[in-house]
SEMARGU-119353 format. One line per 10 residues: number of its first residue (from 0); their letters; for each residue x, y, z of N, C-alpha, C, O. Coordinates in steps of 0.001 Angstrom, whole numbers, plus 500000, padded with zeros to 6 digits. Example, Ala and Ser with C-alpha at 12.3 -4.5 7.8 and 13.67 -1.06 7.14 Angstrom:
BEGIN
0) as) 513190,494310,507800,512300,495500,507800,513200,496700,507800,514236,496681,508465; 512850,497750,507080,513670,498940,507140,512900,500030,507870,513409,501138,508039
END
This chain:
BEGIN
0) xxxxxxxxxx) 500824,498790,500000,500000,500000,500000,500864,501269,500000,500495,502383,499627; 502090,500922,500484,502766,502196,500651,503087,502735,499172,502754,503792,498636; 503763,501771,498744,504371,501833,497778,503358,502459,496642,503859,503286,495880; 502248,502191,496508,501506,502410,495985,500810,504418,495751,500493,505191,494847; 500914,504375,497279,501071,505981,497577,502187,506522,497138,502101,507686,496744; 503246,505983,497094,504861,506817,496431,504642,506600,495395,505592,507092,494787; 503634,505926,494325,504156,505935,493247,503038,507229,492614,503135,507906,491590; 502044,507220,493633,500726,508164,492968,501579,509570,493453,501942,510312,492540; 501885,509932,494757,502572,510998,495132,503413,511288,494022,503089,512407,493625; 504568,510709,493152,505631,510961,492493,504736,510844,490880,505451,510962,489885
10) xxxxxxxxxx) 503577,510672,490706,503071,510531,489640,502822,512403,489625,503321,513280,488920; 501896,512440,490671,501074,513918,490355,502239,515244,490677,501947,516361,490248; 503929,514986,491668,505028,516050,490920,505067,516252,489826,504901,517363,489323; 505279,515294,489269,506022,515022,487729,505042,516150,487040,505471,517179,486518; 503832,515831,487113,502617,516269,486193,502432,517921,486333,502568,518784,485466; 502094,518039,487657,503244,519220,488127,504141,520494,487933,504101,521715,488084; 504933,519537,487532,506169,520345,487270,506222,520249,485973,507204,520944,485711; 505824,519856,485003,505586,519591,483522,505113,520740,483121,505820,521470,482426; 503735,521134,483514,502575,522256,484114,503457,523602,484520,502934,524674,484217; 504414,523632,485008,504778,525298,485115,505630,525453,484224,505726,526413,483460
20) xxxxxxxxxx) 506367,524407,484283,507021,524482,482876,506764,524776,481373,507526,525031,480440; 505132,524624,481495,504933,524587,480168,503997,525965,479910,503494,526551,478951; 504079,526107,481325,503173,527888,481696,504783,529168,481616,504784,530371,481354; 505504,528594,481831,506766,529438,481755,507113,529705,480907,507280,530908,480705; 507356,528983,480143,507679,528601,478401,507007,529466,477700,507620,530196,476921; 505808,529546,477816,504513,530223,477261,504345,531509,477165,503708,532154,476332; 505028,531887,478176,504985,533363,479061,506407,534133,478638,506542,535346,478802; 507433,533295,478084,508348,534114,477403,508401,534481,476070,508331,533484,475351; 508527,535862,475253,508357,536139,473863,506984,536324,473561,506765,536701,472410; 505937,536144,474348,504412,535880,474024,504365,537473,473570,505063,538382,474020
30) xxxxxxxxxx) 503402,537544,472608,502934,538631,471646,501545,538774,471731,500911,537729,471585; 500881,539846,471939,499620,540600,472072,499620,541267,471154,500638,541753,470662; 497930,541498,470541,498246,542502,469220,496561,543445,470011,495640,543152,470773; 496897,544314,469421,495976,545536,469882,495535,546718,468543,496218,547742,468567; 494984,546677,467961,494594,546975,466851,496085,546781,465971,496725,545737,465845; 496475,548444,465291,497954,548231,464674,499141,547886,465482,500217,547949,464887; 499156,547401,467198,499869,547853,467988,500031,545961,468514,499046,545321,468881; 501633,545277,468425,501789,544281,469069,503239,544795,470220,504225,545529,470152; 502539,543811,471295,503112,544322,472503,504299,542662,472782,504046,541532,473201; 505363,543222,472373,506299,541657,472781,507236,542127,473515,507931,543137,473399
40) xxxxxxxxxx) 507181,540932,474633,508150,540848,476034,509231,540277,475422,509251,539222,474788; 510510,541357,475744,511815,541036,475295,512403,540281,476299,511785,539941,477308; 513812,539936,476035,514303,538858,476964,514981,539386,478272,515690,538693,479001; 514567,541150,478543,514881,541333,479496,513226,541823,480696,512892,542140,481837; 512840,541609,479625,510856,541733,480793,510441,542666,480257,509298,543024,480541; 511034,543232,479509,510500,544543,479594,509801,544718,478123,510260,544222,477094; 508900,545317,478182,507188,545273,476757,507613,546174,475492,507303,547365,475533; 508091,545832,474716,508798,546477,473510,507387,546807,472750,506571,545929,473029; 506968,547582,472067,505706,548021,471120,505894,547956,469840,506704,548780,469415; 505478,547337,469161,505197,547457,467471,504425,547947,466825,503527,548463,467490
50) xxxxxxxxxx) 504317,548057,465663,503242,548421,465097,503306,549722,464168,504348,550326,463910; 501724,550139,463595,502349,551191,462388,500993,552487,462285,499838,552401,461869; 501604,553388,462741,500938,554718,462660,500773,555754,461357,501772,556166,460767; 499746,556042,461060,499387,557036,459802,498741,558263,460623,497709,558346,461289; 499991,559391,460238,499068,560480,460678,498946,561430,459644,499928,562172,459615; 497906,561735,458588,497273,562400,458353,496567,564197,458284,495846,564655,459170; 496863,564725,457426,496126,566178,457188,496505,567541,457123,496720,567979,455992; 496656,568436,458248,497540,569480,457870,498767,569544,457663,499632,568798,458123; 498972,570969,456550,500213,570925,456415,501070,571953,456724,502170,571998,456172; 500659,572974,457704,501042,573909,458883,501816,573142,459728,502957,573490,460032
60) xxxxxxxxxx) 501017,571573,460361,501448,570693,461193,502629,569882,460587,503541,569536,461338; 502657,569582,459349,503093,568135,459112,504587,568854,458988,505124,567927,458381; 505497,569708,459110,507013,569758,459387,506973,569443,461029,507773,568524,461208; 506658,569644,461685,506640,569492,463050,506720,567992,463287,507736,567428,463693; 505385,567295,462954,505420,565968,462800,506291,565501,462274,507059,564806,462939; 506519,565697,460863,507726,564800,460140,508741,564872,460993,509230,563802,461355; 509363,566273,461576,510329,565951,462427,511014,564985,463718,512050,564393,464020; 509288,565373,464358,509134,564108,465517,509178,562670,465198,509820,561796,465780; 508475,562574,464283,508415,560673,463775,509549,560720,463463,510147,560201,464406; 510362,561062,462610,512132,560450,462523,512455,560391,463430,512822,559243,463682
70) xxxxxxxxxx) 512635,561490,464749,513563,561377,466122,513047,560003,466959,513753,559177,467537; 511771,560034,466844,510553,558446,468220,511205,557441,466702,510787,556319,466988; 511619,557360,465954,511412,556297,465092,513090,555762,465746,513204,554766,466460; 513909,556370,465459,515422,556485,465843,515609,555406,467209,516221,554347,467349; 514550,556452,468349,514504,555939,469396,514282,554493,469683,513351,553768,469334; 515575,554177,470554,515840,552567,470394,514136,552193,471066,513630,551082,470906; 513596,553064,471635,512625,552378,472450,511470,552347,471828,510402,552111,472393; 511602,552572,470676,510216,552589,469735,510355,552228,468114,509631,552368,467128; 511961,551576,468436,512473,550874,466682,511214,549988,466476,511354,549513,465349; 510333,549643,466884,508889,548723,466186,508142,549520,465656,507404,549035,464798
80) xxxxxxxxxx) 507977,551524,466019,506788,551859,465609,506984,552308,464125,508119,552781,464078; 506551,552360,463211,506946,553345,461929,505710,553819,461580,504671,553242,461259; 506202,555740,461781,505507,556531,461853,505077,556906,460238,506121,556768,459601; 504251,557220,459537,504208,557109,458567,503327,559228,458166,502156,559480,458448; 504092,560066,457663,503046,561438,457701,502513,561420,456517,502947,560600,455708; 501443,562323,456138,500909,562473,454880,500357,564038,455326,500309,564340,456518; 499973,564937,454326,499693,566608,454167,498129,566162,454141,497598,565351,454900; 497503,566912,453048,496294,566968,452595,495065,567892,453032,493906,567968,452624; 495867,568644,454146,494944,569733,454526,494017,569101,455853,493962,567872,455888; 493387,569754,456797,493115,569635,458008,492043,569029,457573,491905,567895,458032
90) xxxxxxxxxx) 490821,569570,456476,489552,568446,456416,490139,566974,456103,489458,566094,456631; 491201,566524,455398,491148,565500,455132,491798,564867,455878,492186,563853,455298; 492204,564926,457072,492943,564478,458191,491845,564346,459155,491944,563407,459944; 490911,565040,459233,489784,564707,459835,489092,563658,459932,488968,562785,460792; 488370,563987,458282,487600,562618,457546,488338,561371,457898,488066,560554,458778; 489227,561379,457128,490414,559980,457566,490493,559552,458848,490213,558357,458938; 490856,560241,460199,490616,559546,461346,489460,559040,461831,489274,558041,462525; 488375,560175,461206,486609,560113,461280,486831,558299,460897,487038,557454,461768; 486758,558102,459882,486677,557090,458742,487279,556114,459151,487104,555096,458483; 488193,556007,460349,489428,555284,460341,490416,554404,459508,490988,553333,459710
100) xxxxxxxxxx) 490365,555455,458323,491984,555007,457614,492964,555636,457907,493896,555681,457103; 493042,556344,459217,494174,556826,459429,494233,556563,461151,493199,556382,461792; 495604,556573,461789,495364,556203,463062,495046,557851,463759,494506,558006,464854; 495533,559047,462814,495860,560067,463457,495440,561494,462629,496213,561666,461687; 494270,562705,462760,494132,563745,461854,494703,564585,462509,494586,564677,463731; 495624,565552,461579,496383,566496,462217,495436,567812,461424,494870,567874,460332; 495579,568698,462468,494291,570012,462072,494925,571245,462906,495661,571281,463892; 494362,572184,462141,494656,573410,462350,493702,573784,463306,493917,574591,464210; 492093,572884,462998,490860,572855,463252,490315,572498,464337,490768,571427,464740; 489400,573022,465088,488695,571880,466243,487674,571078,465029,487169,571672,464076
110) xxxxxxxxxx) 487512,569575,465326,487029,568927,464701,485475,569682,464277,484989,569969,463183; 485055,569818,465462,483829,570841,465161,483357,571683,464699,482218,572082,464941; 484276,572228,463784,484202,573141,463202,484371,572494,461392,483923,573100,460418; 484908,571538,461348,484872,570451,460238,483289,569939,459900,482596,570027,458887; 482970,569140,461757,481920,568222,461406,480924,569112,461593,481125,569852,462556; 479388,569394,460694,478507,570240,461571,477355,569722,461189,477380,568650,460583; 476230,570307,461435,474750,569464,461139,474852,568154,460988,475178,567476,461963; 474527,567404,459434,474773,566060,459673,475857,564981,460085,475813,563854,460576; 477096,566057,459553,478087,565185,460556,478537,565438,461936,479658,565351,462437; 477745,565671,462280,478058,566653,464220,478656,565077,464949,479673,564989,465636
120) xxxxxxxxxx) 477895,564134,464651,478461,563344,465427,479741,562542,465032,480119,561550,465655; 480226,562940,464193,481114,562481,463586,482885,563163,464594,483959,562573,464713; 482540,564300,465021,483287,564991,466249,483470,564354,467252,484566,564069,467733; 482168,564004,467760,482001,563356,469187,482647,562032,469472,482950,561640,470599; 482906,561102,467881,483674,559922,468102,485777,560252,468103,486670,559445,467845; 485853,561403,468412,487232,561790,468171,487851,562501,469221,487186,563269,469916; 489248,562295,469434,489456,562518,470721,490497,563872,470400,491059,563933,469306; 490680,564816,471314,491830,565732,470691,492684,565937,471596,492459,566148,472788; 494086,565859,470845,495062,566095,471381,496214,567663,470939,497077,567690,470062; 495962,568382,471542,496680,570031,471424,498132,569540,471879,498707,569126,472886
130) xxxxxxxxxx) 498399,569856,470434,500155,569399,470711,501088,570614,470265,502296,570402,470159; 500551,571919,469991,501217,572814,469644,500264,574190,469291,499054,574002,469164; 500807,575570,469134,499790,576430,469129,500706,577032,467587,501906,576831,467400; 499883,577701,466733,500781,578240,465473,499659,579593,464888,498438,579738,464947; 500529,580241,464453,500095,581677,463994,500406,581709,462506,501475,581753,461897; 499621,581688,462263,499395,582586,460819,500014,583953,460231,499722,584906,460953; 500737,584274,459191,501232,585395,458742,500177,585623,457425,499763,584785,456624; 499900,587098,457514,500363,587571,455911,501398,587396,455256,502354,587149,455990; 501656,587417,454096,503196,587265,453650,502891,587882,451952,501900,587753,451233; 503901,588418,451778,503823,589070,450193,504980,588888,449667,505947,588463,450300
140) xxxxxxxxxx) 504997,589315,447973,506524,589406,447459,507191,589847,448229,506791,590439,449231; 508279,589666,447945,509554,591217,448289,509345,592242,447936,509408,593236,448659; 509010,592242,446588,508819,593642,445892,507827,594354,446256,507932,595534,445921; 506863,594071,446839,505785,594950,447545,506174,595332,448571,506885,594674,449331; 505514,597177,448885,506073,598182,449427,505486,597918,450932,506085,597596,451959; 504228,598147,450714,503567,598024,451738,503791,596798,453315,503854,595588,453100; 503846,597119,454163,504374,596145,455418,503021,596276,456349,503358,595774,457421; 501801,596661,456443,501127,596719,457220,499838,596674,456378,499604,597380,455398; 498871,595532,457028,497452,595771,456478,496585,595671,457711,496729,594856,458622; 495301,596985,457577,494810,596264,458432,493723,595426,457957,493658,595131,456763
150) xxxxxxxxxx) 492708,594944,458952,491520,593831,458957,490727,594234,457614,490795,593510,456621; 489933,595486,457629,489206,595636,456569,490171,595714,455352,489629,595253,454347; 491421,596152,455142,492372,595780,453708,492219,594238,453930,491196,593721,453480; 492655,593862,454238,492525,592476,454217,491644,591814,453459,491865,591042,452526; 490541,592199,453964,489099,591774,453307,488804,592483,452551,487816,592020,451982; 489025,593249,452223,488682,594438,450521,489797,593540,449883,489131,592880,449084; 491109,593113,449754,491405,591981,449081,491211,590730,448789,491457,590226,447694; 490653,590029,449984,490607,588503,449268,488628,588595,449470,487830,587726,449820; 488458,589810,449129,487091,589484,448810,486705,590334,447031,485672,590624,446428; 488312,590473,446733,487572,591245,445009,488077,592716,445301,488824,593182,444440
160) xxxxxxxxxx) 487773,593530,446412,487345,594972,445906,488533,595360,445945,488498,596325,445181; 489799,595254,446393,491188,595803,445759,491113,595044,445250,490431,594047,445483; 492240,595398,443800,493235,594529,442988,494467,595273,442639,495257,594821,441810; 494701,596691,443404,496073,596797,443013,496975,597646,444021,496450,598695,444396; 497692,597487,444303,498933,597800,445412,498939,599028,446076,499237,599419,447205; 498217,599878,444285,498521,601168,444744,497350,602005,445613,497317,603092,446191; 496436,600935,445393,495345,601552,446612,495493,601215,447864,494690,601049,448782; 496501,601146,447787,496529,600491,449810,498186,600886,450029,498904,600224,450778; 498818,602421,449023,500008,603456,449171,501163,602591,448547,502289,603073,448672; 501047,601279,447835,502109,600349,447465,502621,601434,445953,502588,602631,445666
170) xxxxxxxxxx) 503066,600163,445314,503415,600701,443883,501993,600268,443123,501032,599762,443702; 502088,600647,441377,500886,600458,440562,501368,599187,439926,501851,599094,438798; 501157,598120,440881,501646,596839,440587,499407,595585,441195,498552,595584,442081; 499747,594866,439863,498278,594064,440385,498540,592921,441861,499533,592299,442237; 497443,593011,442287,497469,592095,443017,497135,590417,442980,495953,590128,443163; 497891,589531,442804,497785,587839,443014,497552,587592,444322,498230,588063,445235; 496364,586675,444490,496260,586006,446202,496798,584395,445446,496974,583722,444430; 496840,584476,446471,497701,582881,446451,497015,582487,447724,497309,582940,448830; 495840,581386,447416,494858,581062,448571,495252,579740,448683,496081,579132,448005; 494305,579208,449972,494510,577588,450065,492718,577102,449593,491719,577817,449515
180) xxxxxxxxxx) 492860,575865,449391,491394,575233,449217,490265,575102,450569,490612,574805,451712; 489092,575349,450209,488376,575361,451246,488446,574163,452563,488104,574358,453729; 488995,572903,451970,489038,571707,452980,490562,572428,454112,490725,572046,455271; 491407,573386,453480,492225,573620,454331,491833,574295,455451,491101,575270,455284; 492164,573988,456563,492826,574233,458306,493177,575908,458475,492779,576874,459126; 494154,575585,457480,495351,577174,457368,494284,578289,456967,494088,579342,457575; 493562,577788,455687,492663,578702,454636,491424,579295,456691,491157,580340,457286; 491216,578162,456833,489648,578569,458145,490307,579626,458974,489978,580770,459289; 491521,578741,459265,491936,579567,460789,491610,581578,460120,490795,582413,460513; 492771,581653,458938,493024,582680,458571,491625,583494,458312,491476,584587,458858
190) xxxxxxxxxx) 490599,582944,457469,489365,583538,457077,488827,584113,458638,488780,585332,458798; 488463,583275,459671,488266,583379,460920,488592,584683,462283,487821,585457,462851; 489951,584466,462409,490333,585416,463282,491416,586574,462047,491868,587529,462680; 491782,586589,460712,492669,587423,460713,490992,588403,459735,490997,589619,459927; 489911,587919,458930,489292,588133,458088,487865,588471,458499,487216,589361,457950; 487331,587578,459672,486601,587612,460264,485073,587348,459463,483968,587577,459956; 485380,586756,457979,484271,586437,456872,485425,585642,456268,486634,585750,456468; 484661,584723,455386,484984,583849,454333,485527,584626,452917,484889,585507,452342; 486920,584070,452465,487249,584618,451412,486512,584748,449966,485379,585228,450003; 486818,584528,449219,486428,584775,447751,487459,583944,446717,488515,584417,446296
200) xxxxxxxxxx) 487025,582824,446445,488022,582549,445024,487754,582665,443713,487263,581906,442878; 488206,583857,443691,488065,584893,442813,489312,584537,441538,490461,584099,441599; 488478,584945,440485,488525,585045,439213,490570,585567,439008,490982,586657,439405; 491403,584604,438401,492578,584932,438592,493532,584847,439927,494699,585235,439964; 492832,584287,440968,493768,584267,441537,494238,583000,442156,493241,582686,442806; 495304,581885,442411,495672,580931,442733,495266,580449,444026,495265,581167,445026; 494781,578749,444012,495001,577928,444691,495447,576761,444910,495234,575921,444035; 496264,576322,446245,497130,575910,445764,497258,574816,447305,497958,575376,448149; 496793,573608,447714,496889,572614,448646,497655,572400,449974,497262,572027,451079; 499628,572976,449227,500518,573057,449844,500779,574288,450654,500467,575333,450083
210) xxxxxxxxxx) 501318,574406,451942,501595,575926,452099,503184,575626,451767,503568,576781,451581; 504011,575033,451631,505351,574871,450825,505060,575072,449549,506073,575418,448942; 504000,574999,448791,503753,575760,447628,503201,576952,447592,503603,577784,446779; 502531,577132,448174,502179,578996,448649,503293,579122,448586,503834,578922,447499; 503838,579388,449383,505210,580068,450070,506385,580249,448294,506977,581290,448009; 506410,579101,447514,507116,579018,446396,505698,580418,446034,505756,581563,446482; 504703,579936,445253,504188,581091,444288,503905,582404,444922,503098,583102,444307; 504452,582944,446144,504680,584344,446388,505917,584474,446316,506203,585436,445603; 506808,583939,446734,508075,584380,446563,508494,584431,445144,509623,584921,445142; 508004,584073,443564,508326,583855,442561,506849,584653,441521,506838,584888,440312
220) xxxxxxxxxx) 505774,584897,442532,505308,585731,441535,504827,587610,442142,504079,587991,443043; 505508,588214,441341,505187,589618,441532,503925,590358,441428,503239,590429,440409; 503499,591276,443328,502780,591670,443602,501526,590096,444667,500406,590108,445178; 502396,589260,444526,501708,588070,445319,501136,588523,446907,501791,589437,447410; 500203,588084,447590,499575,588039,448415,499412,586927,448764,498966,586268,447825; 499661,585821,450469,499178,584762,450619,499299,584990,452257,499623,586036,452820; 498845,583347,453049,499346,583352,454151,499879,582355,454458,499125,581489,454016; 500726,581855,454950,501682,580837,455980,501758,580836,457192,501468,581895,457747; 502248,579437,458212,502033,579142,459400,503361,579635,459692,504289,579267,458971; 503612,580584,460859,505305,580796,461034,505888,579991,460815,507005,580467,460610
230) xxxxxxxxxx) 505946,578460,460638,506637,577401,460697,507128,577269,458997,507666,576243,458582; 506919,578174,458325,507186,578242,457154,507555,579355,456465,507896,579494,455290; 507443,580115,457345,508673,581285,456787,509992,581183,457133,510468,580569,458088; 510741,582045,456007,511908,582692,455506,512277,583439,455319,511578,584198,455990; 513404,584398,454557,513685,585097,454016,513453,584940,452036,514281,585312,451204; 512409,584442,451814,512409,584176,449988,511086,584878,450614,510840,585454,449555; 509714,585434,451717,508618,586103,451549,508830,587274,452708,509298,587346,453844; 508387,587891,452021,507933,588958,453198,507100,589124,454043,506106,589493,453417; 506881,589091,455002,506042,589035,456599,505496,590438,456543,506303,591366,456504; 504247,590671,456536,503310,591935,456742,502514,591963,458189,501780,591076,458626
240) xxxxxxxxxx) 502873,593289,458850,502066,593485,460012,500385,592960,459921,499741,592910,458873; 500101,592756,460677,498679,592907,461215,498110,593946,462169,498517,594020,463328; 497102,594807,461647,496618,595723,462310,497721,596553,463105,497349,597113,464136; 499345,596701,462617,500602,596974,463579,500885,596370,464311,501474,596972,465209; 500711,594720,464542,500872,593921,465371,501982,592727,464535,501438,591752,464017; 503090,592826,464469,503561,591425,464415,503417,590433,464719,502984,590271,465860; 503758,588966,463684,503309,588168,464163,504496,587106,464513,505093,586301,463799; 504632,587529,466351,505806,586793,467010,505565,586607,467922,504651,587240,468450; 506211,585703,468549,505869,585049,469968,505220,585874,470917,503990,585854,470961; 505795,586513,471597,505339,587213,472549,504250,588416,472177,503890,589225,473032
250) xxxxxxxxxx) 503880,588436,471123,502290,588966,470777,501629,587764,470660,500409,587598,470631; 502409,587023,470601,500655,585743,470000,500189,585141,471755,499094,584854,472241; 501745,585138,472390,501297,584011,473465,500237,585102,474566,499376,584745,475370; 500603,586199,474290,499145,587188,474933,498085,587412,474520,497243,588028,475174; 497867,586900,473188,496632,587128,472643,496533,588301,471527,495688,588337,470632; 497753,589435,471797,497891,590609,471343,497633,590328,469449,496922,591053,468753; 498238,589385,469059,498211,589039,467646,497062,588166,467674,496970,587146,468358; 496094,588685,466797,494772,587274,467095,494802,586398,466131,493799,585688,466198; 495728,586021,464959,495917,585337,464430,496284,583969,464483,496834,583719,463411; 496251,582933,465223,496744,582165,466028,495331,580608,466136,494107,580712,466050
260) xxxxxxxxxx) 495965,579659,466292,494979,578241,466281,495872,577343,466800,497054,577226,466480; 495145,576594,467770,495876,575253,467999,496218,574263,467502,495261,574121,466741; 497009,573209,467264,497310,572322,466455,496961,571107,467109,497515,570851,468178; 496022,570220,466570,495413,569347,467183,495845,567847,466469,495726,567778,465246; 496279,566805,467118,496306,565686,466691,495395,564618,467171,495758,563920,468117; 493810,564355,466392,493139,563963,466583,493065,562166,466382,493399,561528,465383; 492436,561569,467875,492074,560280,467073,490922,560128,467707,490307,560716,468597; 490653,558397,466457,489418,558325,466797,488653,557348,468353,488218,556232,468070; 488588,557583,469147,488851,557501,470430,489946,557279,471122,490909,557942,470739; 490131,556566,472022,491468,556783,472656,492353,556030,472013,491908,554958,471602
270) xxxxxxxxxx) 493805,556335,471735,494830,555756,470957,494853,554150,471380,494500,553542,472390; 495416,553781,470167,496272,552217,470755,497758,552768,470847,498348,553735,470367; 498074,551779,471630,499467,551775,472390,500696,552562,471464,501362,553525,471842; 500756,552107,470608,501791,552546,469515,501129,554235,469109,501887,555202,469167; 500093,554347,468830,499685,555745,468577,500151,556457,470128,501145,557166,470283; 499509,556204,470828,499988,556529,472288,501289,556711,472953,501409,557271,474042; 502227,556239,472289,503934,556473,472685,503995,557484,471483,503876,558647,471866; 504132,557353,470295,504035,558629,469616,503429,560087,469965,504151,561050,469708; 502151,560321,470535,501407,561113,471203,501987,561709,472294,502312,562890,472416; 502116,560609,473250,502916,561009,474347,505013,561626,474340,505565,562350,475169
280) xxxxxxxxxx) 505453,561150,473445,506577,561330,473218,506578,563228,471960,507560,563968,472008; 505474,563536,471148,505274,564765,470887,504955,565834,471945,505104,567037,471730; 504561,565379,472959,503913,566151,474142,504590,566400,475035,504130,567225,475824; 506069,565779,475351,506852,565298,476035,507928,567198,476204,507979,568064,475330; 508402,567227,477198,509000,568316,477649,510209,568592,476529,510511,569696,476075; 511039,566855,476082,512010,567479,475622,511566,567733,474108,512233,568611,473560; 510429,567055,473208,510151,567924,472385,509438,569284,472115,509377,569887,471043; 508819,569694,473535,508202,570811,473025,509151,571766,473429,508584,572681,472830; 509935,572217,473843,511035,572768,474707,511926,572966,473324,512527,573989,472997; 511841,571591,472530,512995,572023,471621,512623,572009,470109,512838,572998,469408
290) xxxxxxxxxx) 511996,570741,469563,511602,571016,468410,510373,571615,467591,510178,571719,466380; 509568,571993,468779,508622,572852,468505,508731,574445,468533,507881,575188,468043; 509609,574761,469019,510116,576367,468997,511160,576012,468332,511849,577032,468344; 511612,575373,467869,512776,575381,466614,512128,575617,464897,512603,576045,463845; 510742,575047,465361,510537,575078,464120,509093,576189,463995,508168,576238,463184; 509361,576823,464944,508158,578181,465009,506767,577918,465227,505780,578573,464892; 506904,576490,466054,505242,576933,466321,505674,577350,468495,506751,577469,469081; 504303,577431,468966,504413,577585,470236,503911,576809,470924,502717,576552,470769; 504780,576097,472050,504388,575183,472970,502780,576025,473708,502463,577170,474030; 502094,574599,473700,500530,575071,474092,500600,575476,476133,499653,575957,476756
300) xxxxxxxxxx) 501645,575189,476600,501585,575338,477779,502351,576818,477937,502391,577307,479066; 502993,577577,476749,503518,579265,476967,502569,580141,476967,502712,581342,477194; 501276,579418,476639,499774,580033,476041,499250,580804,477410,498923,580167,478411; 499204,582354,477333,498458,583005,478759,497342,583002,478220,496548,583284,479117; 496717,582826,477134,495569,583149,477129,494754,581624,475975,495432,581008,475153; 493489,581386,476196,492758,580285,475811,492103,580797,474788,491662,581919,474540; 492117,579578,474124,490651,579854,472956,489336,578688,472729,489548,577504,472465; 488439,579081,472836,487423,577738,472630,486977,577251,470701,487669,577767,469823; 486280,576660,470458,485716,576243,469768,485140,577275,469248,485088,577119,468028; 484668,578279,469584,483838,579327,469558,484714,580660,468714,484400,581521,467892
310) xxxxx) 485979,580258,469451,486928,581433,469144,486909,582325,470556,487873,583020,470878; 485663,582218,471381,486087,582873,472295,487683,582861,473103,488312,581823,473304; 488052,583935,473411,489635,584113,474254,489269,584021,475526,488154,584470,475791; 489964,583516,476476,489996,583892,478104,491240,583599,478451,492122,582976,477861; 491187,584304,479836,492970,584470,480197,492958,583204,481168,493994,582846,481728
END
């Protein structure tokens, strides 16, 4: 009888120990996948992320971005994610995350102001993330005299009723706008707070998707008119006051320049993991500290003053 017990006792170790063994085994290298996002335990414990991000839409935003996705891509701690950018203007960075063919819409825009009547709810499934604040310029040839417009010039131009330089003390040179398309971010913000009405695409004058192509057809055509995100000026355009207000940091981060919109990187509810280290690593002290004022937009936390959906300001 004894024997009989030692052999059942030494039966059910064995079985046992077979059993953690084969739970141990199991538990090393094991891979989780989470939408585009697989999560594998390396051989030191620690949760390495994979996977593949599309972010989508403006193109105010997308030097900023492009910059960041090379540096998080570099980063040994995120060699799985590959960040992938595309332009196309803030509506279509919208739609696309709306839609989910994209993991990520980058906008000049609050979504809400995209989605309205029948697509209102099309907002509500999207989450936003303010990863930067950017201002808008006038910008003209070189060869134009004039350095200051105010609000109503503004709008007596890109609504038709000027067309030439010399009514607003320039030279007797015509005026070219060099606009963006209505789905653009850049085109709203600007109509909005610098215009305060909707432009005019008017008879002769250019539009054009890119603001790296704006920026080319003013600097190359004479008597040009357009606008750009600071993040895209140079010395090939000329920068025109607003209302005598420049448009530089320390007027925008007071509100003093009202030209100005947040830069939003929208998804469509809360990120997966891999969107989420990207997100979080744009938001992160040492990029906004450095490659976001390197490349002229303004960290959203230098901001003294707020803006809603509305456009309303508060301090």
């Amino acid at each position: 009888m004894k024997k009989v017990l030692l052999v059942v006792v030494a039966l059910m170790l064995t079985i046992g120990l077979a059993a953690c063994g084969s739970k141990n085994e199991s538990s090393n290298g094991n891979t989780q996948n989470s939408g585009s996002t697989n999560t594998t335990t390396n051989a030191g414990g620690d949760a390495a992320l994979s996977g593949s991000v599309l972010a989508v839409g403006s193109t105010a935003l997308q030097p900023l971005v492009e910059q960041v996705s090379t540096k998080f891509m570099a980063d040994s701690k995120y060699s799985g994610i590959t960040v992938q950018v595309q332009g196309g203007g803030s509506g279509t960075g919208l739609t696309q995350v709306a839609g989910g063919q994209a993991q990520i819409g980058n906008s000049d825009i609050f979504a809400e102001e995209k989605f309205t009547d029948a697509d209102a709810a099309l907002a509500k499934d999207l989450v936003d993330h303010q990863v930067a604040v950017v201002a808008m310029a006038t910008v003209v040839n070189k060869d134009v005299t004039v350095d200051n417009l105010t609000k109503a010039q503004l709008v007596d131009i890109f609504t038709g009723k000027v067309t030439n330089w010399k009514e607003l003390g320039g030279a007797d040179e015509k005026i070219t706008i060099v606009n963006r398309p209505s789905s653009s971010g850049t085109r709203k913000t600007f109509e909005k707070y610098a215009l305060g009405t909707q432009s005019e695409d008017l008879k002769g004058s250019i539009q054009e998707d890119s603001s790296g192509t704006v920026k080319k057809l003013v600097a190359d055509t004479k008597g040009a008119i357009g606008y750009l995100a600071l993040s895209y000026l140079d010395d090939s355009v000329k920068t025109v006051k607003y209302e005598g207000v420049e448009a530089k940091e320390e007027n925008i981060v007071t509100g003093d320049y009202p030209v100005w919109a947040y830069e939003h990187m929208y998804t469509k509810g809360e990120p997966d993991a891999a969107t989420k280290a990207f997100l979080d690593y744009i938001t992160s002290d040492e990029v906004q500290n450095a490659d976001v004022v390197e490349l002229g937009y303004i960290p959203v936390g230098k901001m003294t003053v707020k803006r809603d959906v509305d456009g309303n300001v508060t301090k």
